[in-house]
C-alpha positions in Angstrom: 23.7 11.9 -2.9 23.2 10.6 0.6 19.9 8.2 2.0 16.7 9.9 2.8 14.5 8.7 5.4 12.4 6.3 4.8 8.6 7.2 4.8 6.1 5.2 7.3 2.4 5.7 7.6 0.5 4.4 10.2 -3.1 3.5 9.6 -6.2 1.4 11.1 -9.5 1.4 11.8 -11.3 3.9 14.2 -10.2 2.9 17.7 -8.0 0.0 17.4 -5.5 2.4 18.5 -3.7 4.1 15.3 -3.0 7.3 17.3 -1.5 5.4 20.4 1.0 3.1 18.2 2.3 5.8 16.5 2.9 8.3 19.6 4.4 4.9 21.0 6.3 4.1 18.2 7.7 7.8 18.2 8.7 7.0 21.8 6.8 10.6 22.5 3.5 12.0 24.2 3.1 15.3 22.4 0.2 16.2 24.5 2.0 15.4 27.7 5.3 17.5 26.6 7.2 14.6 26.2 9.8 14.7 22.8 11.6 11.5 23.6 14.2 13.2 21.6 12.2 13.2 18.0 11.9 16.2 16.1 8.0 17.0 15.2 6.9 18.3 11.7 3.1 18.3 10.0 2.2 15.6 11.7 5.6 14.0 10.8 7.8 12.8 13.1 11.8 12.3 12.0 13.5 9.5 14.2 16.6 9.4 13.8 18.8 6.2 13.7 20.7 7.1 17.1 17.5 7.0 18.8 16.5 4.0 17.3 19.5 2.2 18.2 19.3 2.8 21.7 15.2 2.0 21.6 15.9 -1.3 20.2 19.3 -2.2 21.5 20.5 -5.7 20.7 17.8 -6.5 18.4 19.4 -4.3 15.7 23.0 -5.7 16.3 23.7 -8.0 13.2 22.0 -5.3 10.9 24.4 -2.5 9.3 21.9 0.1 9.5 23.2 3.3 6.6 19.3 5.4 6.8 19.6 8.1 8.8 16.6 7.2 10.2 12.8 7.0 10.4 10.3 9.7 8.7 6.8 8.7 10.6 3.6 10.7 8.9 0.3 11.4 10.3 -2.1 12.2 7.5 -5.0 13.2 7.7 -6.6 10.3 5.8 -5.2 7.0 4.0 -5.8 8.6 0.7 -3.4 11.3 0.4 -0.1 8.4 0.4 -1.9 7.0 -2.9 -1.9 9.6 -5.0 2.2 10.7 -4.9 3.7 10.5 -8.3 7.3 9.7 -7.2 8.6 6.3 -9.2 5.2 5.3 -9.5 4.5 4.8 -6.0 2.8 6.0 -2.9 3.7 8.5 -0.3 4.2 5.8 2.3 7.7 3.7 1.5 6.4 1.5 4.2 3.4 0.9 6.3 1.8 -0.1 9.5 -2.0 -1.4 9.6 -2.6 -1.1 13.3 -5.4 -4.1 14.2 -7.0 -4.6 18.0 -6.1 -8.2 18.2 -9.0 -9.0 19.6 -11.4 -7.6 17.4 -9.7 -8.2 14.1 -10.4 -7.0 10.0 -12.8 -4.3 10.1 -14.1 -2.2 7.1 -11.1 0.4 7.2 -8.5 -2.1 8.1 -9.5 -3.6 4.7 -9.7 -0.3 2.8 -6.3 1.0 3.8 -4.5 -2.4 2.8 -6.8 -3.0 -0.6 -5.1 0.8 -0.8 -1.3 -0.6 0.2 -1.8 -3.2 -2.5 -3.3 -0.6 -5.2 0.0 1.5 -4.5 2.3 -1.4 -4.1 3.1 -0.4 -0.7 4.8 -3.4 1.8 3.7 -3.6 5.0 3.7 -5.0 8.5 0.3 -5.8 10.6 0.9 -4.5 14.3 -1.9 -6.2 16.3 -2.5 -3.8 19.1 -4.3 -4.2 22.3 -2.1 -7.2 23.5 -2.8 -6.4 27.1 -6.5 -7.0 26.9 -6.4 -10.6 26.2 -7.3 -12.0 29.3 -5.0 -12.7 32.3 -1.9 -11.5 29.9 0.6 -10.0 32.5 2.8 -7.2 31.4 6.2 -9.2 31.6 8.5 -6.8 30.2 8.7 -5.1 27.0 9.9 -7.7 24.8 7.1 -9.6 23.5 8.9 -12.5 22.5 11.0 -12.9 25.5 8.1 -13.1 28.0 6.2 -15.2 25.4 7.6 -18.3 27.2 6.5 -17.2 30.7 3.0 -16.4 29.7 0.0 -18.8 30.8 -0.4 -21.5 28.5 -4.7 -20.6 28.0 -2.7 -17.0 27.3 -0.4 -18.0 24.4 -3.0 -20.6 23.1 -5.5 -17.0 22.8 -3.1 -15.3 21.4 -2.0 -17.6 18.9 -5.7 -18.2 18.0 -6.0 -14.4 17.6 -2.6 -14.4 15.1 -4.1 -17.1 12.9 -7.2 -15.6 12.6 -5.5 -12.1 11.3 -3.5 -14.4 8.9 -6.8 -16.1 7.9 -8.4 -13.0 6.7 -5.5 -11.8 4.8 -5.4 -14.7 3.1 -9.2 -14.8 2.2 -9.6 -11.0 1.6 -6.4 -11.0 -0.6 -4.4 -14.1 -1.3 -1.5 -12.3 1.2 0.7 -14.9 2.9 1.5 -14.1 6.8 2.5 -15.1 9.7 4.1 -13.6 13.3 7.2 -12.1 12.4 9.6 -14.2 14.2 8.4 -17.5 12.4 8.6 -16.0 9.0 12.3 -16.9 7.0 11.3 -14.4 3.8 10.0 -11.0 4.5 9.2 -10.8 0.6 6.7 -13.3 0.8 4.5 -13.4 3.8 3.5 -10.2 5.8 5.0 -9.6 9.2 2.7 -9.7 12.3 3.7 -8.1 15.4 1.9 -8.5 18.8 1.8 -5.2 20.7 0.3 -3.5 23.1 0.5 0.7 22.8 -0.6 2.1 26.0 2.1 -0.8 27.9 4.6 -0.2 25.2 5.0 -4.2 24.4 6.1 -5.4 21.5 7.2 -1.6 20.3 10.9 -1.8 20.1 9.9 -5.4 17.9 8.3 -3.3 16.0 10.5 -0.8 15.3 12.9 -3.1 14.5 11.0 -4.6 12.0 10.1 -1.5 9.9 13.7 -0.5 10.1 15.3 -3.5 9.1 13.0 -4.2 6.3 13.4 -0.5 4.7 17.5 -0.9 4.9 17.2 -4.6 3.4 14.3 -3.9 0.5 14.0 -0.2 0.3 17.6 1.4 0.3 17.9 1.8 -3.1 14.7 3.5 -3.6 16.2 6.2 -0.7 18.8 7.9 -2.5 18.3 11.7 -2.9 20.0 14.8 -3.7 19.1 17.0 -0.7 20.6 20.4 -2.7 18.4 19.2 -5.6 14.9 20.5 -6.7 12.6 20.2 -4.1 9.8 17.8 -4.4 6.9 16.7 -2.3 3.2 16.2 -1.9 0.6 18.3 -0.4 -1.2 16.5 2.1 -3.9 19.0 3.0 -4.5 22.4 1.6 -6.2 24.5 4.7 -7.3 27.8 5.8 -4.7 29.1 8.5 -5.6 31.7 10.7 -3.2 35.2 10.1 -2.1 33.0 6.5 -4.8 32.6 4.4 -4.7 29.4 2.6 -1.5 27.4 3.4 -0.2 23.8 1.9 1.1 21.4 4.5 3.6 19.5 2.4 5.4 16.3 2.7 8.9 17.5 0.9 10.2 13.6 -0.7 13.0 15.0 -2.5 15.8 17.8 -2.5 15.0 21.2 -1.1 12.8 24.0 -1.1 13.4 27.4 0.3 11.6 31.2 0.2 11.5 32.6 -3.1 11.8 29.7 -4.8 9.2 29.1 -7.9 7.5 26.0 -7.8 5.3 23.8 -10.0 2.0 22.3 -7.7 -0.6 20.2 -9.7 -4.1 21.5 -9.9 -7.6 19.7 -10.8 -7.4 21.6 -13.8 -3.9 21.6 -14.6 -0.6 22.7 -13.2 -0.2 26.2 -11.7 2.9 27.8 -10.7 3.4 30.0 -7.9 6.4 31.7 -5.7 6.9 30.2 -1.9 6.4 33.2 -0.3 6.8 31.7 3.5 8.1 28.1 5.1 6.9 27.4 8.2 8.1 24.5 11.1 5.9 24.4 14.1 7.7 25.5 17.3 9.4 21.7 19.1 6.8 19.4 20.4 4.1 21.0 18.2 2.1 18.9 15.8 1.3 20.5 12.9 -1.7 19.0 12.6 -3.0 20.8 16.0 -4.9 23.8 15.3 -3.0 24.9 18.7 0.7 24.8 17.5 2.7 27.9 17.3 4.9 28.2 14.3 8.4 29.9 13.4 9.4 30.6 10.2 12.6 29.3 8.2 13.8 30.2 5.0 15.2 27.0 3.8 14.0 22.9 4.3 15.6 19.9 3.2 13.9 16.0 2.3 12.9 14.3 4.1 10.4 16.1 5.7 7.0 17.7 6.5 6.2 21.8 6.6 3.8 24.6 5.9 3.9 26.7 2.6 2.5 29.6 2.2 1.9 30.9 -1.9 2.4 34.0 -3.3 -0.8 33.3 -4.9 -2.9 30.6 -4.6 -5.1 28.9 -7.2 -8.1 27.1 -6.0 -8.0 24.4 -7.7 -5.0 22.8 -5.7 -6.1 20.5 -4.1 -5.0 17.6 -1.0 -3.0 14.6 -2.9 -1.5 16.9 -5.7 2.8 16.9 -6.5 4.6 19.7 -6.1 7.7 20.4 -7.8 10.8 23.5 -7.5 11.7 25.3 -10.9 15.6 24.5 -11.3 16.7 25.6 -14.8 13.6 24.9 -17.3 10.3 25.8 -15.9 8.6 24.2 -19.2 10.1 21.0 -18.1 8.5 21.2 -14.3 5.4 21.9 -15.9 5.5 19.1 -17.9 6.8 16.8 -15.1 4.0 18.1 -13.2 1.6 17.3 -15.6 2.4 13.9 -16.6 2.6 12.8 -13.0 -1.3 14.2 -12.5 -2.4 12.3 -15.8 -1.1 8.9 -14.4 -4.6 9.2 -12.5 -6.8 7.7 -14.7 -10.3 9.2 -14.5 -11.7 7.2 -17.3 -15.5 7.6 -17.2 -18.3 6.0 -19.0 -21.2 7.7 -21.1 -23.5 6.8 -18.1 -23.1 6.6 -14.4 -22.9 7.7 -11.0 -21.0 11.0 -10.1 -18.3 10.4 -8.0 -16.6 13.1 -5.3 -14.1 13.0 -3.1 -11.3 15.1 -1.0 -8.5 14.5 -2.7 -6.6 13.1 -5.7 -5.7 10.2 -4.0 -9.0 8.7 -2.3 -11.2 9.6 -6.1 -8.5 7.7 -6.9 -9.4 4.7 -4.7 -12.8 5.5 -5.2 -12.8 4.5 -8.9 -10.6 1.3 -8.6 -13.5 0.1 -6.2 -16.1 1.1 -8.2 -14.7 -0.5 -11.1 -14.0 -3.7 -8.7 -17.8 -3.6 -8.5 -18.9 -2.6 -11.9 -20.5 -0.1 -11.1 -20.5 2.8 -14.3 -19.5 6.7 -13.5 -19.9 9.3 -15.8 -18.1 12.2 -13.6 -15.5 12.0 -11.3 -13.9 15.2 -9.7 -12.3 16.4 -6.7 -13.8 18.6 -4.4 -18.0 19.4 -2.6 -20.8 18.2 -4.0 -22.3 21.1 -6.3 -25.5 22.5 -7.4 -23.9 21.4 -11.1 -23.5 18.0 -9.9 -27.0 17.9 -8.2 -28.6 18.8 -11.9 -26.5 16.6 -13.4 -27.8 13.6 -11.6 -31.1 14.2 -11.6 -30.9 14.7 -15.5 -30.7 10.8 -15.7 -33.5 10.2 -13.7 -36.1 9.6 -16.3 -33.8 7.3 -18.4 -32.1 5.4 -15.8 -32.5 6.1 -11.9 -30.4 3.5 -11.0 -27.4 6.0 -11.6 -29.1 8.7 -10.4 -26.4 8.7 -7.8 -23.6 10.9 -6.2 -21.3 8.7 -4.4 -18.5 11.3 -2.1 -15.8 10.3 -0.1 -14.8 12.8 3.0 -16.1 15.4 2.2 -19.2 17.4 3.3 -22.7 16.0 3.9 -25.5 17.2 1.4 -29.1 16.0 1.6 -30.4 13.5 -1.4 -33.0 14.5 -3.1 -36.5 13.6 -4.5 -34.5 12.2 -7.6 -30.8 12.0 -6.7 -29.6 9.7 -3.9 -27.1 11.5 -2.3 -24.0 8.8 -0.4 -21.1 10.5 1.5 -19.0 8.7 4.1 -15.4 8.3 5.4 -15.4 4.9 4.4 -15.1 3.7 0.9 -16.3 0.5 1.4 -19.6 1.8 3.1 -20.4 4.0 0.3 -19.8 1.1 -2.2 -21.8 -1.2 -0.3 -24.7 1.7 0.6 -24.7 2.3 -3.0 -25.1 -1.5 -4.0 -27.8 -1.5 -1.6 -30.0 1.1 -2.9 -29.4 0.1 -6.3 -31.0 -3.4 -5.9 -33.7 -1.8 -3.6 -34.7 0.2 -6.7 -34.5 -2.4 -9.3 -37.0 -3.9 -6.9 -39.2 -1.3 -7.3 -38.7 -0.8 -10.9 -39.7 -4.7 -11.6 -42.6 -4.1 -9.7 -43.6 -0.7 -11.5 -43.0 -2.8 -14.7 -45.1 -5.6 -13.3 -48.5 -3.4 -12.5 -48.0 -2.1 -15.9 -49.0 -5.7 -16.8 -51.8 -7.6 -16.3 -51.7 -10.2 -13.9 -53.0 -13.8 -13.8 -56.9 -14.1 -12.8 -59.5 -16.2 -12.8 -62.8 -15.4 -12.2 -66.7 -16.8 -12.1 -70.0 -15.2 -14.1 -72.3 -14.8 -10.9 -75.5 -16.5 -10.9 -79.0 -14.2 -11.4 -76.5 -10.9 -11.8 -77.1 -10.7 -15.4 -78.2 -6.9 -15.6 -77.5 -6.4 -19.1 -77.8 -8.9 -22.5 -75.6 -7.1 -24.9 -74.1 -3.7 -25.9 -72.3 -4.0 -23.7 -73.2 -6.6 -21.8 -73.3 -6.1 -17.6 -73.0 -9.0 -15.5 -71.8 -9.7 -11.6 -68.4 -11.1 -11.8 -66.6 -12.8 -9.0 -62.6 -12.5 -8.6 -62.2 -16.4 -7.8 -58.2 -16.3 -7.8 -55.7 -13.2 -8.5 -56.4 -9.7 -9.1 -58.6 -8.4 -11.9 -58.1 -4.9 -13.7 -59.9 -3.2 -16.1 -59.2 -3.9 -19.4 -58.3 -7.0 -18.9 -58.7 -9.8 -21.3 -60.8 -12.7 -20.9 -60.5 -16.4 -22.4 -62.3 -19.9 -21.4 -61.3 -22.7 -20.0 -60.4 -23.8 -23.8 -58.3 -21.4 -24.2 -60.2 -19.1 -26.4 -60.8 -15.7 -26.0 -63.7 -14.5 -25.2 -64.0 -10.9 -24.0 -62.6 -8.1 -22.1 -63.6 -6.0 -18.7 -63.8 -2.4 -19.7 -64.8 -0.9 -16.4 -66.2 -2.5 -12.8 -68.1 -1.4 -10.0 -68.0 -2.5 -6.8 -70.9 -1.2 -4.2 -71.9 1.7 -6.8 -68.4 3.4 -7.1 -66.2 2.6 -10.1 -63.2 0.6 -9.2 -60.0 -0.4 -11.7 -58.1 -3.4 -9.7 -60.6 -5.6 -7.5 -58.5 -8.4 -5.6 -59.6 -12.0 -5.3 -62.6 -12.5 -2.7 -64.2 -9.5 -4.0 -67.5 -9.1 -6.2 -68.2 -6.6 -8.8 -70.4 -5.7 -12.1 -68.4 -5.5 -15.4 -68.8 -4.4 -18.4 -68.0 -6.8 -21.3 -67.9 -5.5 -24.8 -68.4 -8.0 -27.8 -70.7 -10.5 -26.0 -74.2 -11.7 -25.5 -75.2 -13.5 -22.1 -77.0 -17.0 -22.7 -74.8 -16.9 -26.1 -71.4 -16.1 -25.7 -71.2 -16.3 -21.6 -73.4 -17.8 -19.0 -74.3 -17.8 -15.6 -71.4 -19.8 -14.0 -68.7 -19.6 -16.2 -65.2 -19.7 -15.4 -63.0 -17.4 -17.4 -59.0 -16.5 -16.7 -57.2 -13.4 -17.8 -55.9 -14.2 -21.5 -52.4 -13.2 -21.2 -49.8 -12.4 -23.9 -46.8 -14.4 -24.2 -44.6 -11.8 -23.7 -46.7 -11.2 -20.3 -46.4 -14.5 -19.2 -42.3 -14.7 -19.6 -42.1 -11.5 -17.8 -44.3 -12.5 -15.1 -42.2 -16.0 -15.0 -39.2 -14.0 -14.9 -40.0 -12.1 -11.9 -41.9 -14.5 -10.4 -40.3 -13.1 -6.6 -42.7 -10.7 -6.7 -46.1 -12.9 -7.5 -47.6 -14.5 -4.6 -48.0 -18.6 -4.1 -51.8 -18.1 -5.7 -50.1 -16.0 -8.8 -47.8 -18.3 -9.1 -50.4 -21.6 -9.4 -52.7 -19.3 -11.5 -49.9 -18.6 -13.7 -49.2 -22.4 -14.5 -53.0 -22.7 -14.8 -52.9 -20.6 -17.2 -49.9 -21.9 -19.4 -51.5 -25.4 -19.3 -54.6 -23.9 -21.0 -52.5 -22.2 -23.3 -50.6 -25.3 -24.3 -53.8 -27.1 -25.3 -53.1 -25.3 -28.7 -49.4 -24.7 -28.6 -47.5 -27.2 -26.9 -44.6 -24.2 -26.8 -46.6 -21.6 -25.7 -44.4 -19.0 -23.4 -41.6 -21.5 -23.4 
């Protein structure tokens, strides 16, 4: 049993520098040709502990470092760390959320920690981009050393910029932090590092950091058999050109060579195949350049990241998903298998939105944040939007279009449709908050569809010599004094009484069913006699129902100021009779 590396992702928003802090941290330039003496796997990188010795020098002095070393990943997305099975945890032992410094939290800064903290991942904040504070001067490497010899407008920036990371942590999350050389307990507060990639400040602090926090906390957690079963995580399942479809793994655990039969979970299950091929990309290659050249090796050990090929694949394997070496009882790989795939809990509700994504892991974030927000799903898989999934949205429609929804994560763009609103991004939050959106947009419209449905306050005069008909029915000229008039309306006095209703209008010899206020028309009232029920100059309002009045009063956003008055106008009359009238 010996210590396995420890695991470190490296994550942050789109252009805060991600990429350049972790080819800095690696100490290599793969594009330039420049190994630095690190050993390059699937977009993992192995460091090992000589290396970081002589990178960090005296800073590592007083620590008795035992790991062999430093096993940095490069996945393709934050999800696929989430969804590893092994202890319970994540794929990433340890982390670093790369921030600019000067532009601080920004949506995917916030996803991949809400992420670290679903996982129970620690991490350290390296806030990048030190050098473009202005009239910093590149002192050294050491950040803290040159600290001192700084401008004093320069330290007072960049202590400004420190405080306001630790301010957002605390109000996004309740996390305590602070820059790492003021902090006395690493379990309780979150380690800041100034840095600056592309002038390689603040990198060795860095380093030091990570790997003195994984020897202090995390040793215990590293202890492997390396001859043992080999176990891992796929962390993208891809079509490779000569191959077919290959799994780039992240092997955790003990060892896998060719030949060996092997356990991978499946959407639909666990499936169990032969490794027919291992592939390494050739030095300085990064697996995850479609350029890299690859030799083949008949026999890996943890930790570390490679290329399987299958002996036959099953589709339904999928980015995120464990995978497992047959030892002595196949039954019992199975079963591990399939207990760690139903710690994902895809609880759904009997109505909802249907939720995709690309892998395991980010459906996984997907439905803590939708449950965070409330928000009911009836579906949730892995994989493209489908025809199936299309219908099955659109099947709610009629009885409830606010969850006429498909809400995917990273995967491919497909149109929305007349009934389905169609939301796919590479940013959870942006979906969630898209989706929120829409949904208030169309209980908008909803209350308003609700609202024409009834009939509105109005108030309206019996026109003077525009009496065309006495009775049966009887036709007078009506003017629309306040509100809108429709037909069918009813029609009470200023005592509250009713009176009649408007069956149909015209208005300049065409036949009109909503005349707005302003307007003049002839209507036809049933049930009355003019010079006995109505006369010339009587003012008459709509005679709404109670039940019309409180919804009206309940929406009352979407009734204008003159509704509004009218409304009350009409309450008052009412009340004449029933002091509780719509109350």
């Amino acid at each position: 049993m010996v210590s396995r590396a420890p695991i470190v992702s490296v994550l942050g928003h789109v252009d805060h520098g991600k990429s350049s802090i972790l080819d800095s941290l690696r100490g290599s330039n793969v594009a330039g040709g420049e190994a630095g003496g690190i050993t390059q796997a699937i977009g993992a990188s192995i460091m090992p502990l000589d290396v970081i010795k002589k990178r960090c020098g005296e800073m590592l002095k007083n620590l008795n470092i035992t790991l062999p070393g430093l096993l940095f990943v490069d996945t393709p997305g934050h999800a696929a760390f989430t969804s590893l099975r092994k202890r319970g945890g994540s794929l990433a032992d340890i982390a670093v959320v790369v921030i600019d410094i000067n532009e601080g939290f920004q949506p995917q800064t916030l996803e991949a920690i809400e992420i670290l903290m679903n996982s129970k991942t620690p991490f350290v904040i390296a806030a990048n981009k030190l050098d473009v504070i202005p009239n910093y001067r590149k002192l050294g490497n050491n950040f803290i050393s040159t600290l001192k010899n700084q401008n004093e407008n320069v330290r007072t920036a960049i202590d400004n910029k420190i405080y306001e990371i630790v301010g957002s942590l605390h109000e996004n999350f309740k996390l305590m932090s602070d820059r790492y050389d003021r902090i006395s307990d690493y379990t309780n507060q979150v380690a800041i590092i100034p840095c600056s990639a592309t002038e390689g400040i603040g990198i060795e602090e860095l380093l030091m950091i990570i790997t003195g926090l994984a020897q202090k906390y995390l040793e215990k957690n590293l202890i492997l058999d390396v001859k043992g079963p080999g176990r891992g995580v796929i962390i993208e399942v891809k079509e490779t050109i000569g191959m077919g479809k290959t799994l780039d793994v992240i092997l955790h655990n003990g060892s896998l060579k060719i030949g060996d039969e092997v356990v991978i979970g499946g959407v639909e299950g666990p499936v169990v195949s032969k490794v027919k091929a291992i592939m390494m990309p050739h030095p300085l290659n990064d697996m995850m350049d479609k350029k890299s050249k690859y030799k083949s090796v008949k026999q890996v050990e943890a930790a570390t990241g490679v290329k399987i090929c299958l002996s036959n694949f099953d589709e339904s394997i999928a980015s995120g998903m464990p995978l497992v070496r047959i030892d002595n009882d196949k039954q019992e790989a199975i079963e591990e298998v399939r207990n760690q795939i139903e710690k994902v809990e895809f609880d759904t509700d009997k109505d909802g939105v249907i939720v995709k994504a690309d892998t395991i892991g980010s459906l996984e974030a997907m439905i803590n944040l939708l449950k965070e927000n409330k928000i009911p799903m009836r579906k949730a898989s892995v994989g493209g939007i489908t025809k199936k999934d299309v219908s099955d949205a659109e099947s709610v429609f009629e009885d409830n279009p606010l969850h006429a929804a498909i809400l995917g994560f990273n995967i491919k763009q497909v149109d929305s449709t007349s009934k389905v609103n169609i939301i796919v991004k590479d940013i959870i939050y942006a979906i969630i908050d898209e989706y929120l959106l829409w949904q208030e947009k169309i209980k908008k419209e909803l209350v308003k569809q609700k609202l024409d449905k009834i009939y509105k306050p109005c108030k309206v005069e019996i026109l003077r010599n525009c009496i065309f008909r006495q009775s049966n029915p009887c036709i007078a000229g009506m003017r629309i004094l306040e509100g809108t008039v429709k037909s069918g309306v009813k029609l009470m006095n200023s005592n509250g009484s009713y009176v009649t209703h408007v069956k149909s209008m015209q208005a300049e010899n065409d036949s009109v069913n909503v005349v707005e206020s302003g307007k003049d028309v002839a209507a036809q009232l049933p049930g009355v006699m003019a010079g006995r029920h109505i006369n010339e100059g009587d003012i008459l309002y709509s005679d709404l129902h109670e039940n019309e009045f409180r919804e009206l009063k309940k929406n009352k956003e979407f009734l204008s100021k003159e509704e509004l008055a009218l409304l009350k106008e009409v309450a008052l009359i009412k009340r004449k009779h029933n002091p509780l009238w719509g109350v």
